[in-house]
N, CA, C and O of each residue as an XYZ file, in Angstrom:
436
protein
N     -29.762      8.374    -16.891
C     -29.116      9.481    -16.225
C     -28.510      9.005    -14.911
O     -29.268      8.553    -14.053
N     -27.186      9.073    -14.690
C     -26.475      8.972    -13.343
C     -26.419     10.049    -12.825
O     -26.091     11.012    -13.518
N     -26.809     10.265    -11.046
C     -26.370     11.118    -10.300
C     -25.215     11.410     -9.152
O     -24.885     10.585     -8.300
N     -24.510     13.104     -9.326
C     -23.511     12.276     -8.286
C     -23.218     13.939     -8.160
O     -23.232     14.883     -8.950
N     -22.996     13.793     -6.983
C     -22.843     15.432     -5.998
C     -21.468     16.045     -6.443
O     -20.438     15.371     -6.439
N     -21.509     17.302     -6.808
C     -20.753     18.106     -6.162
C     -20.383     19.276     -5.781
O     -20.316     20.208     -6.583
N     -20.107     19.396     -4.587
C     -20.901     20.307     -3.588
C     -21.993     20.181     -3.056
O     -22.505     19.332     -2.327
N     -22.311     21.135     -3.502
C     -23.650     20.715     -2.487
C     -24.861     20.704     -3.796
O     -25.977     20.945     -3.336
N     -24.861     20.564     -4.731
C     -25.559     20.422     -5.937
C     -25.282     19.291     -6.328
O     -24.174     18.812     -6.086
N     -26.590     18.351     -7.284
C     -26.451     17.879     -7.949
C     -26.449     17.923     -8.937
O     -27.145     18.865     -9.316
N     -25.868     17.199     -9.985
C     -25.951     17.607    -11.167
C     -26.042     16.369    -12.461
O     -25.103     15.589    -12.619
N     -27.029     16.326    -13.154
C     -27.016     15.475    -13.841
C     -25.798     15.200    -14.828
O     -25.176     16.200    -15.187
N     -25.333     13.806    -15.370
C     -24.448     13.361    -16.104
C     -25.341     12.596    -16.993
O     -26.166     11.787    -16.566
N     -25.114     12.936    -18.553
C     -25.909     11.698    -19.464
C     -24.448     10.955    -20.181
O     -23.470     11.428    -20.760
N     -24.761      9.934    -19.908
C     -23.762      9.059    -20.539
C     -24.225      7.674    -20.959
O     -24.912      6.813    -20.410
N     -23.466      7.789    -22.391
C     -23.891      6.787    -23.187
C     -24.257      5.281    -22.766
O     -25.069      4.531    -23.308
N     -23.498      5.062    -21.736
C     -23.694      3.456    -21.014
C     -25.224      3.486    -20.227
O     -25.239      4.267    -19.276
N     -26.026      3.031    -20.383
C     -26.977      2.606    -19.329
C     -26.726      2.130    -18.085
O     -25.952      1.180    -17.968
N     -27.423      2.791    -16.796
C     -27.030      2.041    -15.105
C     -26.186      1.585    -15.177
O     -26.010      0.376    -15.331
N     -24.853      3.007    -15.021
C     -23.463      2.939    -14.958
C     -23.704      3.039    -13.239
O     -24.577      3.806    -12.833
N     -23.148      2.487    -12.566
C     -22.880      2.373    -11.282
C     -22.015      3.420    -10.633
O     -21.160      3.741    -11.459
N     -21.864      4.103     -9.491
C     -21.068      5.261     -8.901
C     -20.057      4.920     -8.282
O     -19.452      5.708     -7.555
N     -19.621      3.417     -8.501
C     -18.191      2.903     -8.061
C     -17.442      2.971     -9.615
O     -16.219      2.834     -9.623
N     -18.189      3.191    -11.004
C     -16.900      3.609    -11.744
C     -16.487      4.765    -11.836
O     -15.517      5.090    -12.522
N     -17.361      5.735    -10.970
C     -16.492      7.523    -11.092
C     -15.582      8.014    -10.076
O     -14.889      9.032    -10.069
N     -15.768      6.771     -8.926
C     -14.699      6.766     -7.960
C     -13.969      5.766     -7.752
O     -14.207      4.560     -7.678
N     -12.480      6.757     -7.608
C     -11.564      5.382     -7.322
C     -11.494      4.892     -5.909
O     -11.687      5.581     -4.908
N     -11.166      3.488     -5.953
C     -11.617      2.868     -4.370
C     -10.494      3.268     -3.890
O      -9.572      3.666     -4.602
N     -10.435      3.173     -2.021
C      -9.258      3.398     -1.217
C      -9.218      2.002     -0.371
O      -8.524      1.844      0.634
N     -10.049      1.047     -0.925
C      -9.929      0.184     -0.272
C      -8.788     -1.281     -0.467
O      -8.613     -2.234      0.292
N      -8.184     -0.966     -1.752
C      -6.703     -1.918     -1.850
C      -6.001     -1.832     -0.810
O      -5.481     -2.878     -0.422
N      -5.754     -0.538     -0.009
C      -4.482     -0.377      0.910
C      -4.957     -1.387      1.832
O      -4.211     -2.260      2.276
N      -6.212     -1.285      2.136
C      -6.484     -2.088      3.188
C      -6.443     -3.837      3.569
O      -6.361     -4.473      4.620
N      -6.533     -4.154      2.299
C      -6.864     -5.670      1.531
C      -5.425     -5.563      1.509
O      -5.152     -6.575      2.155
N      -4.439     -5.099      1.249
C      -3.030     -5.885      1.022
C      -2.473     -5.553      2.103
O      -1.499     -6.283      2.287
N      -2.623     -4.719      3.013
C      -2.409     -5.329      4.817
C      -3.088     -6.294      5.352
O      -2.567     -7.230      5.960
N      -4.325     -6.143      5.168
C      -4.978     -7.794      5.650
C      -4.087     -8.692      5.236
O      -3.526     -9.303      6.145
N      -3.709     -9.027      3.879
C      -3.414    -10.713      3.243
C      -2.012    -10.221      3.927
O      -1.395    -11.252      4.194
N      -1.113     -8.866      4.395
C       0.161     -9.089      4.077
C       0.215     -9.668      5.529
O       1.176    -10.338      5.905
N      -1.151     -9.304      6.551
C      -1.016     -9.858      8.045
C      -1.267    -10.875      8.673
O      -0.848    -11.287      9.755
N      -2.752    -11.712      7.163
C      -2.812    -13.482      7.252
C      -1.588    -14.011      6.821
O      -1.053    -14.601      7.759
N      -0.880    -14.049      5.731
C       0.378    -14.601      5.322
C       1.248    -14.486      6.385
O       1.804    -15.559      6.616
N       1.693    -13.264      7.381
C       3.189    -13.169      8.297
C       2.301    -14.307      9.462
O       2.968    -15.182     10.013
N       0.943    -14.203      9.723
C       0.831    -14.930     10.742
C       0.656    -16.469     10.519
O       0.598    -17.275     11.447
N       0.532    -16.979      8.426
C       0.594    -18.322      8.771
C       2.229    -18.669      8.553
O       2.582    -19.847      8.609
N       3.106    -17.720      8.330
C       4.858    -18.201      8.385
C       5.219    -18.581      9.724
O       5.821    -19.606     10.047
N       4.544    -17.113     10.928
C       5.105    -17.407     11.994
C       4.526    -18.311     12.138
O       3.945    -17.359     12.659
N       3.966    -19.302     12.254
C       3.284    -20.613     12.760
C       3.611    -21.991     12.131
O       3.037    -23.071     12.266
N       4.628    -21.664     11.453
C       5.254    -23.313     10.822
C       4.630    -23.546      9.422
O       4.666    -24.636      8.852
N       4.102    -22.521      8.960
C       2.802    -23.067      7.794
C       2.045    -24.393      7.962
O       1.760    -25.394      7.304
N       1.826    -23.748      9.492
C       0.695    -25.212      9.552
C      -0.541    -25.075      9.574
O      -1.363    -25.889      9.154
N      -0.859    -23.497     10.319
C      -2.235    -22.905     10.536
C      -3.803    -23.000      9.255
O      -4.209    -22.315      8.317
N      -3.998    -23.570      9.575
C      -5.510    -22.941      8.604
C      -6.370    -21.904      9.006
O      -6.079    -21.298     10.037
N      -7.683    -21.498      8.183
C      -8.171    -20.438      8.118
C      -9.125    -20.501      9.940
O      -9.898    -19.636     10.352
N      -8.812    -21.473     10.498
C      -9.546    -21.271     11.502
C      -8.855    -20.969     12.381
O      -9.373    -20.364     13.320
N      -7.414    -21.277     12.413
C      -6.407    -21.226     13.901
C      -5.871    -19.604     13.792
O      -5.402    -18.896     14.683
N      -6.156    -19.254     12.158
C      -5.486    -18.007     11.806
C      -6.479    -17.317     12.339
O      -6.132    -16.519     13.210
N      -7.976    -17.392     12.009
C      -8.709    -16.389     12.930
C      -9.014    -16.058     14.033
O      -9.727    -15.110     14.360
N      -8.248    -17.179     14.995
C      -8.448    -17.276     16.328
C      -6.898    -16.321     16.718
O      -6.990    -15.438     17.571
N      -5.862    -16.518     16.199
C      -4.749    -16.137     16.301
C      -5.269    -14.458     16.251
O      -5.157    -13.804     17.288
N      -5.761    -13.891     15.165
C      -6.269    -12.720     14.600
C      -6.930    -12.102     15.598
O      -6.656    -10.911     15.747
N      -7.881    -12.677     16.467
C      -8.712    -11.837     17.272
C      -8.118    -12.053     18.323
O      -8.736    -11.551     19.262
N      -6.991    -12.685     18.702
C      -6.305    -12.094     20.117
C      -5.467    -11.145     19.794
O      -5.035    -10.641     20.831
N      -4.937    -10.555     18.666
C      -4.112     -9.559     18.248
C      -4.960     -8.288     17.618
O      -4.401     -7.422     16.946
N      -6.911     -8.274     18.027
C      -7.814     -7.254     18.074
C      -7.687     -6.905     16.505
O      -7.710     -5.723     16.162
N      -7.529     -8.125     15.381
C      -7.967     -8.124     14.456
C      -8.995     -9.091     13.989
O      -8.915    -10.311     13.852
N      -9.980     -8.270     13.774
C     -11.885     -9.365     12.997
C     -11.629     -9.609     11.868
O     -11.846     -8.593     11.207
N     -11.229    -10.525     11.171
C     -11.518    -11.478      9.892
C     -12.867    -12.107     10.143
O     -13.313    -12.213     11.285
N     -13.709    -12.648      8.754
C     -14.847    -13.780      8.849
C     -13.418    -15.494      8.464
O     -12.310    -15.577      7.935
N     -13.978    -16.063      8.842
C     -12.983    -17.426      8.278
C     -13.144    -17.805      7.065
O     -12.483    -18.726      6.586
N     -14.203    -17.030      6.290
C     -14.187    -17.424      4.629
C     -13.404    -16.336      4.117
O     -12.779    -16.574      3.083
N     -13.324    -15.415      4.524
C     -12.312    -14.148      3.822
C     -11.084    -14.982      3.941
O     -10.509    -15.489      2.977
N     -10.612    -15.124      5.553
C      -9.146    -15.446      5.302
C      -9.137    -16.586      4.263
O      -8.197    -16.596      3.469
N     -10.120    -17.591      4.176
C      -9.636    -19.061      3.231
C      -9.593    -18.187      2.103
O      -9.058    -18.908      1.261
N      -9.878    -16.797      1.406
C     -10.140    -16.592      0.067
C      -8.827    -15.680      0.261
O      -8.457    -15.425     -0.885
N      -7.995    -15.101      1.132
C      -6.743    -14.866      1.162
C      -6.109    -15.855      0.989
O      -5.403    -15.828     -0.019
N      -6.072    -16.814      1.629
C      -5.216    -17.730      1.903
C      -5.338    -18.474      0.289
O      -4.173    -18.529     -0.104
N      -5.964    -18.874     -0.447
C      -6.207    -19.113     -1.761
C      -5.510    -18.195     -2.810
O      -4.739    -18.590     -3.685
N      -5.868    -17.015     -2.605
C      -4.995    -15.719     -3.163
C      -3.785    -16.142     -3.381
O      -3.389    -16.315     -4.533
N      -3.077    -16.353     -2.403
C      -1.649    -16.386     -2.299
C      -0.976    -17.425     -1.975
O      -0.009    -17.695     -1.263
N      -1.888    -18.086     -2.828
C      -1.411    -19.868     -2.260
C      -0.489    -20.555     -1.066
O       0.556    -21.205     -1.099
N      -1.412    -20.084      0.069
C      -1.213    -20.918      1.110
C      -1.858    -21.808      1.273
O      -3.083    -21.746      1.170
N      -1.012    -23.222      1.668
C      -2.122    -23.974      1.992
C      -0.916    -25.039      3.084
O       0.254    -25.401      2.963
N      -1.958    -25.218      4.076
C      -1.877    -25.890      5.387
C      -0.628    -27.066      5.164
O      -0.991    -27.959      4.397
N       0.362    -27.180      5.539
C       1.254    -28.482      5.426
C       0.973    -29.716      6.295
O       1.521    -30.781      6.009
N      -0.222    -29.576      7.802
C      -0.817    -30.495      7.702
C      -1.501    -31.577      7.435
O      -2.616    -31.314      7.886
N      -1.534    -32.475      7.051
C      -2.000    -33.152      6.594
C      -3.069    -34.060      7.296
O      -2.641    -34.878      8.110
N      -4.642    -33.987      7.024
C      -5.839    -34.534      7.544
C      -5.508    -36.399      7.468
O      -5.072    -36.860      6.413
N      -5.740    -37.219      8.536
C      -5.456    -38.734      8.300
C      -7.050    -38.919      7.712
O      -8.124    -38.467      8.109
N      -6.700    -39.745      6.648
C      -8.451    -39.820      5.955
C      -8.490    -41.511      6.646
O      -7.597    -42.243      7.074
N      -9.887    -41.663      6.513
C     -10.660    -42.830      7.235
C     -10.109    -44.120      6.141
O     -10.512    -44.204      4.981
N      -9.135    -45.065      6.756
C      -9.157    -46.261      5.873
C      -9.823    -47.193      6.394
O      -9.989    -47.328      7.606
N     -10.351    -48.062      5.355
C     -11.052    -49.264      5.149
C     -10.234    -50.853      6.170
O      -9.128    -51.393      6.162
N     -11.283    -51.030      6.773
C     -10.257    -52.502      7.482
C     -11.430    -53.784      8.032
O     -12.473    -53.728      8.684
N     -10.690    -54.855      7.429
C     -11.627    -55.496      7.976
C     -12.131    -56.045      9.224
O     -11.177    -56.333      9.946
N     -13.194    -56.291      9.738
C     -13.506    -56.346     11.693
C     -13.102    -58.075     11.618
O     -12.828    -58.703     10.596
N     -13.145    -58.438     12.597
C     -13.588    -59.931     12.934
C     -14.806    -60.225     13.714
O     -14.890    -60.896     14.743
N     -15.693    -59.645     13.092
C     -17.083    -59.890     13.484
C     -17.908    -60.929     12.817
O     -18.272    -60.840     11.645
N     -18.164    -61.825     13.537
C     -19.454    -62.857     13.058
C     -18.738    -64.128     11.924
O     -19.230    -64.891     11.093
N     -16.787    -63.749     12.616
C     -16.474    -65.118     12.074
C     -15.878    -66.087     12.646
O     -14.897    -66.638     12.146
N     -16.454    -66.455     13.893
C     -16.513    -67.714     14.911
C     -17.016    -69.145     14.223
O     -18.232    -69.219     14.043
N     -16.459    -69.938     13.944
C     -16.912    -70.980     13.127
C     -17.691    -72.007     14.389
O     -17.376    -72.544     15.452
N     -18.811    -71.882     13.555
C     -20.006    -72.567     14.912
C     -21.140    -73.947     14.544
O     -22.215    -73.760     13.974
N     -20.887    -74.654     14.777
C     -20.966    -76.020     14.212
C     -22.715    -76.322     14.018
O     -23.444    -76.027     14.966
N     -23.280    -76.877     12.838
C     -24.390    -76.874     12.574
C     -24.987    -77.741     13.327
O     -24.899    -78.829     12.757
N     -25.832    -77.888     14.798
C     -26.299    -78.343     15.294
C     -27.759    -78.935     14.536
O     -27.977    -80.147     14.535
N     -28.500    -78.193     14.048
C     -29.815    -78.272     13.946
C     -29.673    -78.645     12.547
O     -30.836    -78.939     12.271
N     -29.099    -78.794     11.654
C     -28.980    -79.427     10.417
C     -29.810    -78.850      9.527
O     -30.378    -79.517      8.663
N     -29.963    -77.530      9.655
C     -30.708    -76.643      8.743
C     -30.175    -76.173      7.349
O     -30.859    -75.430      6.645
């Protein structure tokens, strides 16, 4: 049995599905909100050269008195395939000149 108000009564519903949840008898209002968010991460990583990532965007965000977490925006920013035109320099391999002083065998060991 699902319950769900209206008015000021409740009233039972039997329906065939078992622990049907009360987010399928209402429709959400929360899209409008989610496609101003992504439509306001996306304008703010254009204005920025598409260079910004999810961290410069949230810093950008809360001086303009908007709160993102920085994993939401990366899961916008994924959404709508942005991704950073920066490019990270990765660590290359090189060899030192350490410990190759050629040093003459004194002790004949």
């Amino acid at each position: 049995m699902s319950w769900f108000s209206s008015g000021s009564k409740k009233i039972a519903v039997k329906i065939g599905l078992p622990s049907l949840g009360g987010t399928t008898y209402y429709e959400s209002t929360r899209t409008s909100d989610e496609t101003e968010l992504e439509d306001t991460v996306e304008a703010v990583f254009n204005q920025n050269r598409k260079v910004y990532g999810s961290r410069k965007i949230k810093v950008t965000l809360e001086r303009q008195g908007i709160i993102l977490s920085r994993r939401k925006i990366s899961r916008i920013m994924k959404k709508r395939n942005l991704f950073s035109a920066y490019s990270i320099c990765k660590f290359k391999v090189h060899k030192g000149s350490v410990n190759e002083a050629e040093i003459p065998n004194l002790l004949n060991r």
